[in-house]
N, C-alpha and C positions, 0 to 999 in steps of 0.2 A: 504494500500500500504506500503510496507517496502521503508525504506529509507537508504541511502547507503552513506558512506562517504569513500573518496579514498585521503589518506594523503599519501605524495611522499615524505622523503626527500631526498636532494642529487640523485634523480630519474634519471634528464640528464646529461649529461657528458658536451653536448653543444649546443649551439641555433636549429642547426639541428634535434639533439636529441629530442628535444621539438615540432620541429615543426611535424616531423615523427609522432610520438605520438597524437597530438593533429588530423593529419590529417586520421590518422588509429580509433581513437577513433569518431570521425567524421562521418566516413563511418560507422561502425559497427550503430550507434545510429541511421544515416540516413534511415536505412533499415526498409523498413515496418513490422511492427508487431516483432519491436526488444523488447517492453517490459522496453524501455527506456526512460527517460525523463529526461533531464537537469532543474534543478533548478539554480543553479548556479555555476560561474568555478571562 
């Protein structure tokens, strides 16, 4: 399995900004047979 590292800086502007993100990243991974796996955030 390849493993994947996603480094942000300065990524969001503001708490929203994050929260958007987080909840669109969320979705996409929720999806069956995304091919995704969270180790850790």
């Amino acid at each position: 399995m390849d493993v994947y590292v996603i480094v942000r800086r300065n990524g969001w502007k503001t708490a929203q900004d994050l929260q958007e993100a987080a909840t669109r990243s969320t979705t996409e991974a929720d999806k069956p047979d995304s091919g995704v796996r969270w180790i850790r955030s």
